[in-house]
NUKOL-903937 format. One line per field, with one value per residue: residue number from 1; x, y, z of N, C-alpha, C in turn. Coordinates in nm, 3 decimals, decimal comma. Each point is the difference from the previous one (the first is absolute). Layout:
N
num: (NUM;...)
n_c1: (X;...)
n_c2: (Y;...)
n_c3: (Z;...)
ca_c1: (X;...)
ca_c2: (Y;...)
ca_c3: (Z;...)
c_c1: (X;...)
c_c2: (Y;...)
c_c3: (Z;...)
END
This chain:
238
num: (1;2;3;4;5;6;7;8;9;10;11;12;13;14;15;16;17;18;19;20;21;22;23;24;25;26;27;28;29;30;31;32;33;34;35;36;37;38;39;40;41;42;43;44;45;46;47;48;49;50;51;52;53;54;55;56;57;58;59;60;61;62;63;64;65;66;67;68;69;70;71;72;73;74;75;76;77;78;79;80;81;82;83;84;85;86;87;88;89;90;91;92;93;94;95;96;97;98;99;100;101;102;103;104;105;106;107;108;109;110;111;112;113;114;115;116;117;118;119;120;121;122;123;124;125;126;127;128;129;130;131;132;133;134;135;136;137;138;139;140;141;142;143;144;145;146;147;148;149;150;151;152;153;154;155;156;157;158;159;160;161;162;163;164;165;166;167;168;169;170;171;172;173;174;175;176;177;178;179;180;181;182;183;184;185;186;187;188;189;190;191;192;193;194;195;196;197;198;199;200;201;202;203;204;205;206;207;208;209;210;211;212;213;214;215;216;217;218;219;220;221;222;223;224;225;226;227;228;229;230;231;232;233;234;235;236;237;238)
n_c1: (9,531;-0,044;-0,050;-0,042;0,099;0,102;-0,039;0,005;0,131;-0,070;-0,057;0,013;0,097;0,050;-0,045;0,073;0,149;-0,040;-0,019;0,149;0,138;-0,102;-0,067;0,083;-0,020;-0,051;-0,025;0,111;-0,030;-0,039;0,103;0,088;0,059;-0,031;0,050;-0,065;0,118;-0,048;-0,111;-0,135;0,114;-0,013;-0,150;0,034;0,111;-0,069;-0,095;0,114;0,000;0,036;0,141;-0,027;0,090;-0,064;0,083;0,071;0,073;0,114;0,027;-0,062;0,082;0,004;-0,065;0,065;-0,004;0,014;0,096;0,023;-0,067;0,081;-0,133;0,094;0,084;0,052;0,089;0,093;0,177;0,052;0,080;0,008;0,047;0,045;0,084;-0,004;0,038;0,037;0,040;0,094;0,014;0,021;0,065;0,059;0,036;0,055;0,001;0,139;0,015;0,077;0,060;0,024;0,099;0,139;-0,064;0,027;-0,049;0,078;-0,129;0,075;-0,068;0,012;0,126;-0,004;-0,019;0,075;0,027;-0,025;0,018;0,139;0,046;-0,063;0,094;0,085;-0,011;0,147;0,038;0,101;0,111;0,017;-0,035;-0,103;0,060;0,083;-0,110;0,076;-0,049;-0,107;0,071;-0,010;-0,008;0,095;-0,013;-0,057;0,106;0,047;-0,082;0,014;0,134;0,032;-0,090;0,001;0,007;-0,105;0,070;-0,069;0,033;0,011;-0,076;0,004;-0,116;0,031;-0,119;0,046;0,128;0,120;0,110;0,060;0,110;-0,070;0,069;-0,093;-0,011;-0,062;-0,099;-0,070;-0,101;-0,078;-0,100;-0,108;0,130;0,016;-0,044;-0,002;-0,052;0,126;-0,068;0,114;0,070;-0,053;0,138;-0,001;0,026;0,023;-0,043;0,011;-0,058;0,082;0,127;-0,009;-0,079;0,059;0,140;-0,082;-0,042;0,121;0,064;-0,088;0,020;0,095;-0,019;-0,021;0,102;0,053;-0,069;-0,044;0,074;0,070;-0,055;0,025;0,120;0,013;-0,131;0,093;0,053;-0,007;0,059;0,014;0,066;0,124;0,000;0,066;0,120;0,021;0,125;-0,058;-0,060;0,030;-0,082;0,040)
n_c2: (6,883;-0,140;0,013;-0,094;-0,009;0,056;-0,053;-0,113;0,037;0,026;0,070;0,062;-0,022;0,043;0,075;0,025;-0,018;0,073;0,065;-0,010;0,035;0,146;0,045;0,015;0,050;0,111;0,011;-0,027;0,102;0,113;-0,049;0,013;-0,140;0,028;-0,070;0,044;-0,022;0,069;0,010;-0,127;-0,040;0,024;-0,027;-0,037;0,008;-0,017;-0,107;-0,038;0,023;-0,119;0,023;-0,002;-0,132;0,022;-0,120;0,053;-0,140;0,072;-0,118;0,025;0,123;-0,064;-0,123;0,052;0,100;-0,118;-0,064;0,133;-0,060;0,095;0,108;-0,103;0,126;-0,065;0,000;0,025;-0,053;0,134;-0,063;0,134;-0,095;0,062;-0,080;0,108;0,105;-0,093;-0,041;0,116;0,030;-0,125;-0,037;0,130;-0,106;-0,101;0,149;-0,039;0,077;0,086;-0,058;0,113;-0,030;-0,035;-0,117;-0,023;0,136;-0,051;0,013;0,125;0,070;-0,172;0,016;0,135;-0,021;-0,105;0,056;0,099;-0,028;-0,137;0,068;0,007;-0,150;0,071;-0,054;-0,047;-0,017;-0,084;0,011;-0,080;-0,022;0,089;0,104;-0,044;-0,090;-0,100;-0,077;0,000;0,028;-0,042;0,144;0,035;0,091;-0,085;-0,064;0,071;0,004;-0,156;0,008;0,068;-0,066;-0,111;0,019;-0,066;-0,120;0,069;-0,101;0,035;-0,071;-0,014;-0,053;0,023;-0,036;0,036;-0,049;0,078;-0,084;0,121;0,065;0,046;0,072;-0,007;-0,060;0,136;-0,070;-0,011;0,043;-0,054;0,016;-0,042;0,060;-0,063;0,082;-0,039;0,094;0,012;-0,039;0,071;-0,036;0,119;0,089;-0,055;0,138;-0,011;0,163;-0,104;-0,042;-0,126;0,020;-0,170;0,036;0,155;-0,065;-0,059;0,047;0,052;-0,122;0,038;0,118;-0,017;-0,080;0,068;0,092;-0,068;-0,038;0,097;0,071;-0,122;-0,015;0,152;-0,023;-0,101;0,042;0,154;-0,106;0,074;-0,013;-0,079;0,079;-0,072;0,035;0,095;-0,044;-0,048;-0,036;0,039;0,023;0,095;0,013;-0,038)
n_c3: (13,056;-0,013;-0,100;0,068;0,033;-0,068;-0,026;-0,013;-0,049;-0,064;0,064;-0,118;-0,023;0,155;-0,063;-0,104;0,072;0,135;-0,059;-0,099;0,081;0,094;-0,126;0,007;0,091;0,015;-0,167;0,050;0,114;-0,089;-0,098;0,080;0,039;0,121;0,008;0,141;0,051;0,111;-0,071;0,022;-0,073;-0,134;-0,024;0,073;-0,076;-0,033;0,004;-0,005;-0,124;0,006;0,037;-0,120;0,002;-0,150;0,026;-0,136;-0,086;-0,081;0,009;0,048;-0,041;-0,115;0,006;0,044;-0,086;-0,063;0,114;-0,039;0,107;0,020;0,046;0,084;0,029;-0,046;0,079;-0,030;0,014;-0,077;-0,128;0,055;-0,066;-0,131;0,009;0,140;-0,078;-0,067;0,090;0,068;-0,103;-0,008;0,132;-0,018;-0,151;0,092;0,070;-0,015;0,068;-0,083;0,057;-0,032;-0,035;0,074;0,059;-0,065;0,004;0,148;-0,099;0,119;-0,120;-0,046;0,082;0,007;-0,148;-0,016;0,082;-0,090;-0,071;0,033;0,006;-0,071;-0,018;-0,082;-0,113;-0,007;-0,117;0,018;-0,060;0,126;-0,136;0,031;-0,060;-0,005;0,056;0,019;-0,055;0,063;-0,028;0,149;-0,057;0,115;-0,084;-0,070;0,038;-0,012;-0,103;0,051;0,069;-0,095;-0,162;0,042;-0,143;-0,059;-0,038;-0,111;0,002;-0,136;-0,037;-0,088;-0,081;-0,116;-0,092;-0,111;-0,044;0,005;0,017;0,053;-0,132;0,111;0,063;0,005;-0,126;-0,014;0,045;-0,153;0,025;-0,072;-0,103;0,014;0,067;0,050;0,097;0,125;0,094;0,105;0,141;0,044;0,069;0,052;-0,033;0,173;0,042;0,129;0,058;0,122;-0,113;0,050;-0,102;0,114;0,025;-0,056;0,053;0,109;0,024;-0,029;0,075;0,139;-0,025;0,037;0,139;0,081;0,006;0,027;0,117;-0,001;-0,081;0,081;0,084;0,001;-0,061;0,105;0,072;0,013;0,045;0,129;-0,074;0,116;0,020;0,024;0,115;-0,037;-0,040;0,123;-0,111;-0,040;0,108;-0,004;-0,077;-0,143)
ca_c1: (-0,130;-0,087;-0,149;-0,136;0,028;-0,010;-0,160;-0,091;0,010;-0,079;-0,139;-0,116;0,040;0,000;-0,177;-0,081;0,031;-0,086;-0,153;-0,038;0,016;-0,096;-0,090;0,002;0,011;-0,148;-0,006;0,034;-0,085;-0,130;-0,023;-0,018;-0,045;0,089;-0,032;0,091;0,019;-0,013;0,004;-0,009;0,098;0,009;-0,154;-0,028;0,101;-0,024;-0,096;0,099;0,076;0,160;0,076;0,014;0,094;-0,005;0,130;-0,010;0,110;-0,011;-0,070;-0,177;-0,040;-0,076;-0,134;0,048;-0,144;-0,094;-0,080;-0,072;-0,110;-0,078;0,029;0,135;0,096;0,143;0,144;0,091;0,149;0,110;0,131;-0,016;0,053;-0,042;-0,116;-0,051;-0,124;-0,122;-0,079;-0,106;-0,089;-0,098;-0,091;-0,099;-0,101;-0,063;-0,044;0,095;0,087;0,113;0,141;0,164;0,125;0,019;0,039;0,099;0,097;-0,021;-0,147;-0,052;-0,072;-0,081;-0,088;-0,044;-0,136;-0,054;0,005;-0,099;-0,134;-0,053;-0,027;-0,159;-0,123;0,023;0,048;0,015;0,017;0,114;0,096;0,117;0,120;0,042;-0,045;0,117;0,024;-0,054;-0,171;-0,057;0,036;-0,086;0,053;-0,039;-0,034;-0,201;-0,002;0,041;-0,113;-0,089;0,017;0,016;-0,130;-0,032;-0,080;0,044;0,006;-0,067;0,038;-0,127;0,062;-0,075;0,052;-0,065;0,004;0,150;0,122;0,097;0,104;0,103;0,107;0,036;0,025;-0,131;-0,023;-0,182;-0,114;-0,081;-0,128;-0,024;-0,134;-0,053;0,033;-0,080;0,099;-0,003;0,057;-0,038;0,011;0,043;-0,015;0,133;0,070;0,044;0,198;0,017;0,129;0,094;0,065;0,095;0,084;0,000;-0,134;-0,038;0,016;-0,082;-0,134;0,044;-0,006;-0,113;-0,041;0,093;0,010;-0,165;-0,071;0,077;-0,155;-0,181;0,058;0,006;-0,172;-0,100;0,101;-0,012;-0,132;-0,034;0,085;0,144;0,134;0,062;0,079;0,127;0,044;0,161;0,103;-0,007;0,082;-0,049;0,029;-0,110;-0,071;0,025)
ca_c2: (-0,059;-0,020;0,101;-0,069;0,064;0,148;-0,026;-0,044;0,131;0,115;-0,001;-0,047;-0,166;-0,061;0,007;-0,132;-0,174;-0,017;0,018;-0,112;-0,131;-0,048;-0,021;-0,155;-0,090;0,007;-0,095;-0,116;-0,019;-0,045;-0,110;-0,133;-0,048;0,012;-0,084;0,079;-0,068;0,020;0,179;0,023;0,006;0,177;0,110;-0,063;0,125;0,135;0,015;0,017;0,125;-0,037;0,003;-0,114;0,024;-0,104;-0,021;-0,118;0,008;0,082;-0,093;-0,013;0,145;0,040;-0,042;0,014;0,098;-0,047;-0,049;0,056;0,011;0,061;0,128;0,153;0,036;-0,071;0,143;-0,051;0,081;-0,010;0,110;0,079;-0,005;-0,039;-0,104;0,006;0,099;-0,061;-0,096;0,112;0,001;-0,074;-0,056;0,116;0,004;-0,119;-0,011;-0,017;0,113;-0,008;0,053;0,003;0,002;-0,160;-0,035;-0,010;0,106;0,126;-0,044;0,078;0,064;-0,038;-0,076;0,113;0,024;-0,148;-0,008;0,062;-0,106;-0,133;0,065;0,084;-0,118;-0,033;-0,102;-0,002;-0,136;-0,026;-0,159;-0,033;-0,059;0,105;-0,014;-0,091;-0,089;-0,108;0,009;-0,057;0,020;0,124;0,137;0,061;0,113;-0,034;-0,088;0,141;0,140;-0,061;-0,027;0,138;0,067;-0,040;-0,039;-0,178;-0,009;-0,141;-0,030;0,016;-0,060;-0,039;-0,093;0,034;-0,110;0,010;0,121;0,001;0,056;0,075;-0,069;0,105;-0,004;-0,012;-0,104;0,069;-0,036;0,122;-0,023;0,004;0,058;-0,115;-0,089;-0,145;-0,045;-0,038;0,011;-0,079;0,113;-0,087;0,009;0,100;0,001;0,127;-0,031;0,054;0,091;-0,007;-0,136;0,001;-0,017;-0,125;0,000;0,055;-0,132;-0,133;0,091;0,059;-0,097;-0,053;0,073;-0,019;-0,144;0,075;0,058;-0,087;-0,065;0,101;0,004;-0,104;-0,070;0,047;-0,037;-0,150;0,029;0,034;-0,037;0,135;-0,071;0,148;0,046;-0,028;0,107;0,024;-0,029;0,094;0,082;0,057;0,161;0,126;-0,067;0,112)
ca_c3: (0,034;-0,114;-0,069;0,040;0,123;0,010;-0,036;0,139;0,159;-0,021;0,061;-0,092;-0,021;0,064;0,027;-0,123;-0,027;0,113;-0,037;-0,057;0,076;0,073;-0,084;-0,059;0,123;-0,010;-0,090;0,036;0,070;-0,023;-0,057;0,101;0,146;0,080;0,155;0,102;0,120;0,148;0,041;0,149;0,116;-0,006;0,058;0,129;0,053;-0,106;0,124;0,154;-0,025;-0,017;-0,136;-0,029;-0,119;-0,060;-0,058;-0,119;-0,075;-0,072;-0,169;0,010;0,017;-0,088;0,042;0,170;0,026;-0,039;0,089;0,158;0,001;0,127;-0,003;0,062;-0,127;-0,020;-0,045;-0,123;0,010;-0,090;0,031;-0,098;-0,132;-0,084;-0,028;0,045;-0,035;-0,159;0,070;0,074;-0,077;-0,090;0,057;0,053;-0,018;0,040;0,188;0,131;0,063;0,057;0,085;-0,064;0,030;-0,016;0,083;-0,043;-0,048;0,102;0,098;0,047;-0,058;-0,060;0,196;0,057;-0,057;0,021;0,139;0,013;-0,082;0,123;0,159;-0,017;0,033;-0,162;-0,048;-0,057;-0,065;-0,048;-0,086;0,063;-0,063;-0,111;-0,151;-0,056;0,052;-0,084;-0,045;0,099;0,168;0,098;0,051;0,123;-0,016;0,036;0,156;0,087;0,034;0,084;0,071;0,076;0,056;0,058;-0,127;-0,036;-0,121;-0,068;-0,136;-0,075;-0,118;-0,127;-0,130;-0,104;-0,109;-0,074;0,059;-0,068;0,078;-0,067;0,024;0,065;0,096;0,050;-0,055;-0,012;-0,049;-0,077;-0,069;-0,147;0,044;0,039;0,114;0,126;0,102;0,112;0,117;0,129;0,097;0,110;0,180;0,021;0,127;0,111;0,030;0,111;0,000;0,087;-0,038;-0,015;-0,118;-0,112;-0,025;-0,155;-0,134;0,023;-0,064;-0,161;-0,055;-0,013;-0,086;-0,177;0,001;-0,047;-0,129;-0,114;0,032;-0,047;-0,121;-0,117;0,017;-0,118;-0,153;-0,058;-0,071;-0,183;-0,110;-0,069;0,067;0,122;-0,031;0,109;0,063;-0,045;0,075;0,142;-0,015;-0,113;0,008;-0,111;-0,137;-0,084)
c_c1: (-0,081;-0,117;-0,084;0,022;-0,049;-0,182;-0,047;0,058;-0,121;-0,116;-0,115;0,008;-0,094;-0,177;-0,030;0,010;-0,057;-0,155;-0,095;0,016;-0,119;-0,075;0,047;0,014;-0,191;-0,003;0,037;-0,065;-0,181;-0,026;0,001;-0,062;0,093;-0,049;0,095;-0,078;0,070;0,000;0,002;0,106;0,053;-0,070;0,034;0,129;-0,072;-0,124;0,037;0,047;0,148;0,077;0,075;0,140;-0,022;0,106;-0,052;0,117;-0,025;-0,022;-0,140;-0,055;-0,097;-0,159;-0,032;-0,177;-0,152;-0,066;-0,038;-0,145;-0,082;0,038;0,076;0,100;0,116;0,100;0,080;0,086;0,036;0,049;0,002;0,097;-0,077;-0,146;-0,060;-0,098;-0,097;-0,072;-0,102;-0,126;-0,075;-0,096;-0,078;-0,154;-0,127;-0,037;0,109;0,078;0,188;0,088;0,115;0,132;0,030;0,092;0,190;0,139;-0,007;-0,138;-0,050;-0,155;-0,112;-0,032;-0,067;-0,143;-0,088;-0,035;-0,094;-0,146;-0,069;-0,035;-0,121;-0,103;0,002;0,029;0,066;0,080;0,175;0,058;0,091;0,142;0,060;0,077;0,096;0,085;0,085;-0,103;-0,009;0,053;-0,045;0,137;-0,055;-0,086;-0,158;-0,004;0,058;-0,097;-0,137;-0,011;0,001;-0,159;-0,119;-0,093;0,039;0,051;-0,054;0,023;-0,060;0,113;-0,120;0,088;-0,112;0,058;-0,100;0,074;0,083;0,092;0,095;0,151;0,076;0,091;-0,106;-0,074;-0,125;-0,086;-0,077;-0,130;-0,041;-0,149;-0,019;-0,009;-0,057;0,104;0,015;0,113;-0,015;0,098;0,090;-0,034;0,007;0,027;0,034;0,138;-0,016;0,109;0,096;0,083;0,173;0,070;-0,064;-0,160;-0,044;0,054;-0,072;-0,098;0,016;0,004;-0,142;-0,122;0,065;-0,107;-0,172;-0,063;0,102;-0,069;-0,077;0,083;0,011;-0,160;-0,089;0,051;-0,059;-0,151;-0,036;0,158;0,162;0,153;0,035;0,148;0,056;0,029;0,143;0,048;0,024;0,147;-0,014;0,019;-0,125;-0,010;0,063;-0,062)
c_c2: (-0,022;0,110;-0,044;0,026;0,130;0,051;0,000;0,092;0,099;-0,018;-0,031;-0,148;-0,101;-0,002;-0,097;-0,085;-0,071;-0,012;-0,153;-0,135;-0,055;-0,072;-0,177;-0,076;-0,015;-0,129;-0,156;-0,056;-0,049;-0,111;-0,143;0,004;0,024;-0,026;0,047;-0,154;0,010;0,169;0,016;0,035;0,175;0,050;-0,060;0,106;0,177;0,047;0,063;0,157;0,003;0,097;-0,122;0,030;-0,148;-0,027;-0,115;0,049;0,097;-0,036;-0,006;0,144;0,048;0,025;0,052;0,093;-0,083;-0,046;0,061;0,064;0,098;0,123;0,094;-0,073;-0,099;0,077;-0,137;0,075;-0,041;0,109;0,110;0,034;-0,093;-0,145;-0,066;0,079;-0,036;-0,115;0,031;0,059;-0,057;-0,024;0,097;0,048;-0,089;-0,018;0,030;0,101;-0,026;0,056;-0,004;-0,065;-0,154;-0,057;-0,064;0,070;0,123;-0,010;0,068;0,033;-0,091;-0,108;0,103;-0,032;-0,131;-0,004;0,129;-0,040;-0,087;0,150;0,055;-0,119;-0,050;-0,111;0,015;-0,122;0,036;-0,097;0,028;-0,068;0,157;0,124;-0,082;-0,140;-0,051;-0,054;-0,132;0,020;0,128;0,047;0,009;0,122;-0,012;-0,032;0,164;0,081;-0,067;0,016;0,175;0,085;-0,115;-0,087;-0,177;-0,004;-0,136;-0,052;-0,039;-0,058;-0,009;-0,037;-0,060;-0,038;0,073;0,148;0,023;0,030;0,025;-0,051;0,096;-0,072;-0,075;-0,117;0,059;-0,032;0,086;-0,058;-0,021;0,019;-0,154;-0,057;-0,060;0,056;0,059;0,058;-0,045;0,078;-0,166;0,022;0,133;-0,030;0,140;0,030;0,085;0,081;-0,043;-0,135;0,023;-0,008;-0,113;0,030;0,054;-0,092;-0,057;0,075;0,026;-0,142;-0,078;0,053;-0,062;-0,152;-0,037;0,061;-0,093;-0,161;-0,019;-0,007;-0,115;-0,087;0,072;-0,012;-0,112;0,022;-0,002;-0,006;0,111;-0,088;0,136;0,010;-0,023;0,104;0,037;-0,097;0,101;0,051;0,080;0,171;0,073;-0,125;0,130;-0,038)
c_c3: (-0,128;-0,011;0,062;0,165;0,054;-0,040;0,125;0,159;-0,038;0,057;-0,076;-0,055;0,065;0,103;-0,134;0,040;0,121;-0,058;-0,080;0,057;0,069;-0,059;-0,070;0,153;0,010;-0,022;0,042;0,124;-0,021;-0,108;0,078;0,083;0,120;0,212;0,057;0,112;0,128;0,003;0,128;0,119;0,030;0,028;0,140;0,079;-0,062;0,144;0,150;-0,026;0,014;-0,102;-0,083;-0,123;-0,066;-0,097;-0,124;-0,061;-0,096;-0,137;0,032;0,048;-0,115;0,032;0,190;0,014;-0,035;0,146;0,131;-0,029;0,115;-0,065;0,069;-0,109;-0,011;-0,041;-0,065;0,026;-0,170;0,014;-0,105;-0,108;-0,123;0,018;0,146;-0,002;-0,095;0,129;0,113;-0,090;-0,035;0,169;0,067;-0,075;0,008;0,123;0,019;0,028;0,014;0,101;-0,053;0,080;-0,012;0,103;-0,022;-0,047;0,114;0,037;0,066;-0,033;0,007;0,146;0,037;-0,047;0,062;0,156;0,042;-0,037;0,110;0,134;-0,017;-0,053;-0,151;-0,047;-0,159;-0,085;-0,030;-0,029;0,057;-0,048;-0,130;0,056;-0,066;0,085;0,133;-0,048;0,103;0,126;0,059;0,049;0,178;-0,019;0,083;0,155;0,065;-0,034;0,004;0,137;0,058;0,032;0,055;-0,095;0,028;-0,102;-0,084;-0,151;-0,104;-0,186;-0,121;-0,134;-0,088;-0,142;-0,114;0,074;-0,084;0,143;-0,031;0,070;0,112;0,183;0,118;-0,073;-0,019;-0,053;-0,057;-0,002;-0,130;0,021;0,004;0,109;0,132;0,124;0,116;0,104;0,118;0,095;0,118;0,113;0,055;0,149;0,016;-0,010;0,096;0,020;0,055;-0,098;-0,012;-0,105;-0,047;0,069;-0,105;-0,094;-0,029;-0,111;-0,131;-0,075;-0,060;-0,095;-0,178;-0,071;-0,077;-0,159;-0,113;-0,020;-0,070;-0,124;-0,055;-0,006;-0,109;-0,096;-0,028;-0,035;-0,122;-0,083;-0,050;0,090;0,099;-0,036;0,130;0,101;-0,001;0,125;0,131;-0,008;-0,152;-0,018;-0,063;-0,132;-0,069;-0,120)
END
């Protein structure tokens, strides 16, 4: 294992490199500008006391804390390894609460937490395409612990000018300080417990179709080339 590795497994590491991360997010936040478009559609589920699951690609997780605007809590799923732990960090220091585990690896731990959260009226935010893709595409995972706690689901995208995107699995959008940029809230949708196999399709589809939507309309705005959704035979992103 490289030196910088073995680093960053360390707890103390890993409070710097969270600490600072926040701090230059601050920063990027309070130097710009930034437009949230259809909160309303969320204060209007938040009012109901709904549980809510707000789904965005995992290339637009960076900036994800900048746009909630209400004083109940936003939970957040990662995974408790390494560089899920420098990210749990950074956004715990930005409001957002984590739930450990991963939907992707067995899961047990991290549906238990997520389904505890929506059952007490919670809301929480996930990347249905994460943690390792395909990138854009909607994972079933969001459409089953919709459907199990009775939560909607709503889709939520943003994009932003200047960036750096990384040469990563995910195509990740970075902030630079200065930056101009804009979130937006879709339709949400219901998923009914009793829905049938091609009704959660219908839905998982309709959900994918959506936040890949909202994603390319706010790119063309401020100018960030969207990034292609993998090939539907593609597999895991590496």
């Amino acid at each position: 294992m490289r030196l910088y590795k073995r680093i960053l497994n360390q707890a103390w590491a890993q409070n710097v490199v969270s600490a600072v991360a926040a701090a230059y997010l601050r920063l990027v936040r309070a130097s710009g500008n930034w437009e949230f478009r259809g909160w309303d559609i969320v204060q209007a589920e938040i009012d109901q006391n709904k549980p809510i699951i707000l789904c965005f690609w995992h290339s637009r997780l960076v900036v994800n804390a900048f746009g909630w605007k209400s004083d109940k809590p936003l939970h957040q799923l990662s995974t408790p390894h390494r560089d899920g732990k420098l990210a749990a960090g950074t956004y715990n220091r930005l409001g957002v609460k984590t739930i450990w585990g991963s939907t992707s690896k067995g899961g047990s731990q991290a549906v238990r937490g997520l389904l505890k959260v929506l059952k007490d009226g919670g809301i929480i935010a996930i990347t249905p395409d994460g943690p390792r893709g395909p990138r854009q595409r909607m994972q079933k995972s969001a459409v089953d612990l919709a459907r199990l706690s009775g939560a909607v689901l709503i889709p939520v995208s943003n994009s932003f000018k200047p960036f750096k995107m990384l040469n990563t699995w995910d195509r990740m959008l970075v902030p630079l300080p200065l930056s101009n940029g804009m979130f937006k809230v879709g339709a949400p949708i219901e998923v009914p417990r009793e829905s049938t196999p091609e009704e959660l399709e219908a839905i998982r589809l309709q959900m994918e179709v959506s936040l890949n939507d909202l994603t390319g309309e706010l790119d063309r705005e401020t100018g960030v080339p969207t990034p292609q959704p993998a090939p539907l035979n593609a597999g895991e992103q590496t």
